[in-house]
C-alpha positions as CSV (number, residue, x, y, z in Angstrom):
1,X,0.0,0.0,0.0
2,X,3.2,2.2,-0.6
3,X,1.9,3.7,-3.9
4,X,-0.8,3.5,-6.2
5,X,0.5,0.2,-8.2
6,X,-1.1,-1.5,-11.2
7,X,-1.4,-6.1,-10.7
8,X,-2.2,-8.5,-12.8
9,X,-5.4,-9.4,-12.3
10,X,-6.6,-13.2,-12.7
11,X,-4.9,-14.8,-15.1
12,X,-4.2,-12.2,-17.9
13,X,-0.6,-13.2,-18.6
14,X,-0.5,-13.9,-21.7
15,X,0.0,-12.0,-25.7
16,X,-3.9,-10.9,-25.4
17,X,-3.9,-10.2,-21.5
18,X,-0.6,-8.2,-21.0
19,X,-1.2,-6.0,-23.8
20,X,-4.9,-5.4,-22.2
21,X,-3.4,-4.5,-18.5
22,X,-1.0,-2.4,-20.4
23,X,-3.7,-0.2,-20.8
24,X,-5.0,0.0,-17.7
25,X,-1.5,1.6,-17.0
26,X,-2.7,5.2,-15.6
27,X,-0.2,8.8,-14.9
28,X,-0.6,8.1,-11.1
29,X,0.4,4.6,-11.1
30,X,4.1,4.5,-9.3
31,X,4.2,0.8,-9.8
32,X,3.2,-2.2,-12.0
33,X,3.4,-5.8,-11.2
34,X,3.0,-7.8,-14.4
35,X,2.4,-11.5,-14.7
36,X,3.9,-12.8,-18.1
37,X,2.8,-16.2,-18.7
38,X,3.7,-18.7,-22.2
39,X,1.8,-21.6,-23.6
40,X,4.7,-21.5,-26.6
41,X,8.0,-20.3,-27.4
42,X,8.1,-16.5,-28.3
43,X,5.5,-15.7,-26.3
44,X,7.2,-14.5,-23.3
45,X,9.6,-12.7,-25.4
46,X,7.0,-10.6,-27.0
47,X,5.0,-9.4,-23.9
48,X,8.3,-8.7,-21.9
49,X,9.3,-6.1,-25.2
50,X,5.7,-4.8,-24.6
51,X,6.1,-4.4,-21.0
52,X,10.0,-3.3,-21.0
53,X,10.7,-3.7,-17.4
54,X,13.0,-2.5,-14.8
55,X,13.4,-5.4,-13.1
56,X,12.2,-9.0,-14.1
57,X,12.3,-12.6,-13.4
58,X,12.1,-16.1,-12.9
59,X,10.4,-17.7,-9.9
60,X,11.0,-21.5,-10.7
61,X,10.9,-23.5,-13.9
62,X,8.8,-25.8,-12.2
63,X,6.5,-28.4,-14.4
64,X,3.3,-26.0,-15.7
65,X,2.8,-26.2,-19.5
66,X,4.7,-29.7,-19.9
67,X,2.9,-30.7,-22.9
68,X,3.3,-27.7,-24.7
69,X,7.3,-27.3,-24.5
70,X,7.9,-31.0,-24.7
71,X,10.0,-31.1,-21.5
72,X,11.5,-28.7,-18.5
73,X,14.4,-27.6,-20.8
74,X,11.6,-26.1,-23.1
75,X,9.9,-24.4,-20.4
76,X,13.4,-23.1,-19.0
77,X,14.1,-21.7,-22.6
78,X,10.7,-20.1,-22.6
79,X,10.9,-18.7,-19.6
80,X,14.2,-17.2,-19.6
81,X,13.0,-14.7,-22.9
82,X,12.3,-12.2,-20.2
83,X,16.2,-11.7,-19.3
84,X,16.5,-9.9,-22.7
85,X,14.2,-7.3,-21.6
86,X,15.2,-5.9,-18.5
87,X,17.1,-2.0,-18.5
88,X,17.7,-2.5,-14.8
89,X,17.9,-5.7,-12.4
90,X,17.5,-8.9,-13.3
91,X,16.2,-11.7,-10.6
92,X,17.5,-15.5,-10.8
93,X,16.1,-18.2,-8.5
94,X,19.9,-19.5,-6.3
95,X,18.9,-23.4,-5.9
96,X,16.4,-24.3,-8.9
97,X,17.9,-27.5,-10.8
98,X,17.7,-24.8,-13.9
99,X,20.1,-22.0,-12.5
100,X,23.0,-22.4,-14.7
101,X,21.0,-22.1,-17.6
102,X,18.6,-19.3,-16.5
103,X,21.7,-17.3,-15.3
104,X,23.5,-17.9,-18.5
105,X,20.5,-16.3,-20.1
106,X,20.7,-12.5,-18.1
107,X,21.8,-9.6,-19.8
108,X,21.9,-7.0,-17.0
109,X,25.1,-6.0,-15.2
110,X,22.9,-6.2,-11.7
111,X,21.4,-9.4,-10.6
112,X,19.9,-10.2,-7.5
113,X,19.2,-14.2,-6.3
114,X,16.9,-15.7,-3.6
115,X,16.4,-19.4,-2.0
116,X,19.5,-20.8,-0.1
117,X,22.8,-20.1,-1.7
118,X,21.3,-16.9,-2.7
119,X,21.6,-12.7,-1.6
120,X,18.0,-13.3,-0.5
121,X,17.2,-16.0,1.7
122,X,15.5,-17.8,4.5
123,X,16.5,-19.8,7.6
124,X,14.7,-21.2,10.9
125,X,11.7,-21.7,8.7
126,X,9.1,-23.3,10.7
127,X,6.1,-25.0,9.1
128,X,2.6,-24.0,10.7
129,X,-0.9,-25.4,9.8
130,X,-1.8,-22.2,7.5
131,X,1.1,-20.0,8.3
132,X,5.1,-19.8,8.6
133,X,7.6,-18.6,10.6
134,X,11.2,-17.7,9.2
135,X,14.4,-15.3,9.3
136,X,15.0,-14.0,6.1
137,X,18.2,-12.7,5.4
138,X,19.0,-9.9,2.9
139,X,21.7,-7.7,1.7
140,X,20.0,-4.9,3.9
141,X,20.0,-7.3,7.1
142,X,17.9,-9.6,8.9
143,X,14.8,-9.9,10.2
144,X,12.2,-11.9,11.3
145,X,9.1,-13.0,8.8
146,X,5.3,-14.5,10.2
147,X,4.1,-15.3,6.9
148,X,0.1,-15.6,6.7
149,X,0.3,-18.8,4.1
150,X,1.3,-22.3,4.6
151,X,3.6,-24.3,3.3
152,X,7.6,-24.4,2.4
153,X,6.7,-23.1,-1.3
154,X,5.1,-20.1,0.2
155,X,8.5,-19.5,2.0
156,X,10.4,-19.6,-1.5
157,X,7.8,-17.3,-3.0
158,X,8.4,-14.8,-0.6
159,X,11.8,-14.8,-0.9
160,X,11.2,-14.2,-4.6
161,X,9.0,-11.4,-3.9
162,X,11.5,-9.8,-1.2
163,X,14.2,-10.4,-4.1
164,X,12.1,-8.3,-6.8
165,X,10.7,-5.6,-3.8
166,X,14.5,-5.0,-2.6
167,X,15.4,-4.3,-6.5
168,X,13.0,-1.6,-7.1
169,X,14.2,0.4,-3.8
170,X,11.6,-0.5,-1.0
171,X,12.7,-0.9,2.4
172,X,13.4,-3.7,4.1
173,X,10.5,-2.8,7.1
174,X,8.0,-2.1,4.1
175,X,8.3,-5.3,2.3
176,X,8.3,-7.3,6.1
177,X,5.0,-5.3,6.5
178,X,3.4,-6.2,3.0
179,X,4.3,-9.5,3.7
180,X,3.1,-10.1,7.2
181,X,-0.4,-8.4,5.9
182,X,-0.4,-10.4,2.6
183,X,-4.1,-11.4,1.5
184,X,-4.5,-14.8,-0.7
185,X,-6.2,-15.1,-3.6
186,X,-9.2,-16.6,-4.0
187,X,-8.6,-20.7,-4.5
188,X,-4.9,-20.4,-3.7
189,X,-4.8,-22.1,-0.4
190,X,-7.6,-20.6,1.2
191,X,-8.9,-22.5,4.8
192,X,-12.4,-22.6,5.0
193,X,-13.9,-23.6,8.5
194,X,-17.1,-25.6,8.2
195,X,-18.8,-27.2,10.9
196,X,-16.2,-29.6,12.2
197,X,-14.7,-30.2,9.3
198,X,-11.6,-27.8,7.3
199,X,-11.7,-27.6,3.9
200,X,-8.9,-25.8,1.8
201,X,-9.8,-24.6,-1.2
202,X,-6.5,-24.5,-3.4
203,X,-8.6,-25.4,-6.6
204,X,-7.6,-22.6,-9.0
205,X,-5.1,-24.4,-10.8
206,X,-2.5,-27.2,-10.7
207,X,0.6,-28.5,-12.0
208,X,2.4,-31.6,-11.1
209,X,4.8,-29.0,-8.7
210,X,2.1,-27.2,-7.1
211,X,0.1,-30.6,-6.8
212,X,2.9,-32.1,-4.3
213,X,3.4,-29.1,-2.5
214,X,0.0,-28.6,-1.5
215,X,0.0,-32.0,0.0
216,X,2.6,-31.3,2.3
217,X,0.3,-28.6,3.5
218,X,-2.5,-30.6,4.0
219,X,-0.1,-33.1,6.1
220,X,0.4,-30.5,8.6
221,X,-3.3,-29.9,9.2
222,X,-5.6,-32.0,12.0
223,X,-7.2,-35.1,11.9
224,X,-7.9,-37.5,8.9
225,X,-6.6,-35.9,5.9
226,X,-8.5,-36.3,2.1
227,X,-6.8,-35.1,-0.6
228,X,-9.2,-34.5,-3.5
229,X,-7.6,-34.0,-7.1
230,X,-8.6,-33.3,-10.4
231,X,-6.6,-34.0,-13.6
232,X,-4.0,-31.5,-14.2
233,X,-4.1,-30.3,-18.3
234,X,-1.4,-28.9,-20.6
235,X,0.8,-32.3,-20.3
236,X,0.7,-33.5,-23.7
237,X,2.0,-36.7,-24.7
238,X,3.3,-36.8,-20.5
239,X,0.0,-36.7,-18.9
240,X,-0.5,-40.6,-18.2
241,X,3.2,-41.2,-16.5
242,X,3.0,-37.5,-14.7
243,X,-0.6,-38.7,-13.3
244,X,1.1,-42.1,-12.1
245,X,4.2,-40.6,-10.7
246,X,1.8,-37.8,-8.7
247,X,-0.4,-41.0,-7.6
248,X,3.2,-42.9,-6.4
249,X,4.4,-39.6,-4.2
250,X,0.7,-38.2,-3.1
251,X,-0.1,-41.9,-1.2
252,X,3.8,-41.7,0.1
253,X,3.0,-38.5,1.8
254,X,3.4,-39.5,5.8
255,X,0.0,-37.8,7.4
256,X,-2.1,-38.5,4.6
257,X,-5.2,-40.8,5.4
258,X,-6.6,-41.1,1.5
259,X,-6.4,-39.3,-2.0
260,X,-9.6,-39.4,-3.8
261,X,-8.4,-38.5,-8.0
262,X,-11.4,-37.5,-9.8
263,X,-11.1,-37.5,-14.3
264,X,-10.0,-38.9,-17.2
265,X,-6.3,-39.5,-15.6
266,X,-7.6,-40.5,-12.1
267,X,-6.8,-44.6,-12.9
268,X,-3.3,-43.6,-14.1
269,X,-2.8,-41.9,-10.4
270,X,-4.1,-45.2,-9.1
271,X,-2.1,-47.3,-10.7
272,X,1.2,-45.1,-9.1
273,X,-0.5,-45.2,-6.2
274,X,-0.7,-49.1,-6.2
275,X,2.9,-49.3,-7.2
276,X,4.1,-48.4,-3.5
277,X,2.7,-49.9,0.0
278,X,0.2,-47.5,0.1
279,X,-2.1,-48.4,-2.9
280,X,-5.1,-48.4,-0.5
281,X,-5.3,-44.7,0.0
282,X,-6.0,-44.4,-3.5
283,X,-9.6,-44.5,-4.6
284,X,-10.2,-42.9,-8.5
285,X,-13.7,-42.0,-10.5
286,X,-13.6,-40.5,-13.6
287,X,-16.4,-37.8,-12.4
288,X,-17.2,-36.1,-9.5
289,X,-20.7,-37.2,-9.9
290,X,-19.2,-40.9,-8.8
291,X,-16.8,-39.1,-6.3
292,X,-19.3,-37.5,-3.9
293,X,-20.9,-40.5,-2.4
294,X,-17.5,-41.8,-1.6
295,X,-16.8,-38.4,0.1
296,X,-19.8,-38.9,2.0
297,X,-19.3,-42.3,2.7
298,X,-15.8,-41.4,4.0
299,X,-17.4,-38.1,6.7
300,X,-20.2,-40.8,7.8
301,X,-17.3,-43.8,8.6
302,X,-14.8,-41.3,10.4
303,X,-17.7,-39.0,12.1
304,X,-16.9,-37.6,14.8
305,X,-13.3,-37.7,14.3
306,X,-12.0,-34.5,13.1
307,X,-11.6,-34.4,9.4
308,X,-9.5,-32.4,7.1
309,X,-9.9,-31.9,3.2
310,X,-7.6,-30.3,0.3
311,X,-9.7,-30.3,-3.3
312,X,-7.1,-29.4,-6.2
313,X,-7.1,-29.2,-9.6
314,X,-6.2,-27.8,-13.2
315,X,-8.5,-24.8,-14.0
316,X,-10.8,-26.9,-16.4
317,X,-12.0,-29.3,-13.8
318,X,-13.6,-27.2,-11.4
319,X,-12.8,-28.6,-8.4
320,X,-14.5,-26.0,-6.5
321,X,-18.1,-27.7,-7.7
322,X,-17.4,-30.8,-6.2
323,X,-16.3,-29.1,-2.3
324,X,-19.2,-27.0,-2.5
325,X,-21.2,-30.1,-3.2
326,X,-19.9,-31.8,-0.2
327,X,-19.6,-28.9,1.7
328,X,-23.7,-28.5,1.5
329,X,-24.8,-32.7,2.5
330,X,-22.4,-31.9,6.0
């Protein structure tokens, strides 16, 4: 709340939606925060000429948009078209398995780097239900972060963020503040209390990344724990093995009771999921029509235990219909 500043809103990332919050772009604006998303190569390079920024970035390379690159290295190439952009800092994630290359890609004299390893950094991170607790270490000194969002990802994101604040000359004890007063987005990790049951609502969108992480947060939470996932889209010719390897590691996360996978991919998660010792926490249905009377079935068996859900998903399968549907027979 520093200055009047121009976000992103939703998801307008892309050739048609940067171009559109360009003009939203007004005289008293002192700041603008610009999401620049790709689905293909070239992409990323032409919005970040449109946008010309000061300072600019990658957060991870992470696994969104598999399909479309044909593999991480693909991604990593698309992503790093930003770092030819940038007049004054450029940002590079310290301990992503892509650093070499996306540091081999920046053209700016003055970088700046977060995660460990990095100028930005945190340590004594501690891992709350729905918050976090961490020191986080700059070139402008130290200080302690309570972090409103769960999870160690969060952590890394606000790292990032510090990284890309610190570049454009805001104090250290502003961007603490921001961050300690940081709002989520609606279907990013959001707790819903309802009757005796929690229900996070993280059903905005998924990628195989952002699929395991939000299982670790649903470990730390109370009582049985139900992961509910839908398919995750934009894998191409990878979807099958990606949705077996996520069915392997989601049933190998210690504290969770059962994943229920919902769509066309769910019996490739079950068949990772029956690969390890823990194939029985897997239960798939190709519709959340089928996948509600299990849910039901599941609150009735384990009533009055305290119960815990997570419903995740790619954009496309609307997640959010099926925990509102359950959320309404409790």
């Amino acid at each position: 709340r520093l200055a009047p500043t121009l976000v992103t809103r939703g998801n307008l990332n892309n050739d048609l939606g940067v171009p559109m919050m360009l003009l939203e772009l007004r005289a008293e604006h002192q700041y603008a925060v610009m999401e620049l998303g790709a689905s293909h190569q070239g992409e990323i390079d032409y919005t970040s000429n449109l946008v010309q920024p000061h300072v600019a970035g990658i957060i991870n390379i992470g696994t969104a948009h598999l399909g479309e690159f044909g593999g991480r290295d693909g991604i990593c190439r698309a992503k790093s078209e930003i770092y030819s952009h940038i007049s004054e800092t450029s940002i590079v994630p310290a301990e992503d398995d892509y650093a070499e290359q996306i540091r081999a890609a920046v053209k700016t004299e003055k970088t700046l780097s977060f995660g460990q390893g990095g100028d930005v950094y945190a340590t004594d991170v501690e891992l709350h239900p729905q918050s976090a607790t961490f020191t986080l270490n700059t070139p402008q000194g130290t200080i302690t972060v309570n972090l409103p969002f769960a999870g160690e990802h969060n952590v890394q994101n606000a790292t990032a963020a510090v990284a890309f604040s610190l570049a454009i000359g805001i104090s250290l004890d502003d961007i603490v503040a921001g961050l300690e007063q940081a709002v989520g987005a609606k279907g990013r990790l959001n707790f819903i209390p309802h009757k005796d049951f929690l229900f996070i609502d993280d059903t905005y969108n998924a990628n195989p990344s952002s699929m395991r992480a939000a299982a670790e947060v649903l470990a730390q939470q109370q009582g049985i724990r139900v992961m509910v996932t839908g398919d995750i889209g934009e894998l191409g010719s990878s979807a099958a093995i990606e949705h077996y390897k996520l069915g392997r590691d989601l049933v190998s996360v210690k504290g969770i009771n059962f994943v229920v996978a919902v769509g066309e991919f769910a019996p490739a998660a079950q068949e990772g999921a029956r690969s390890t010792q823990y194939g029985k926490k897997m239960q798939a249905f190709l519709n959340q029509e089928q996948a509600l009377p299990f849910l039901i079935d599941l609150i009735e068996t384990h009533h009055p235990q305290p119960m815990s859900f997570l419903f995740k998903g790619s954009r496309f399968t609307h997640m959010e219909t099926l925990m509102a549907a359950l959320m309404e027979k409790l």
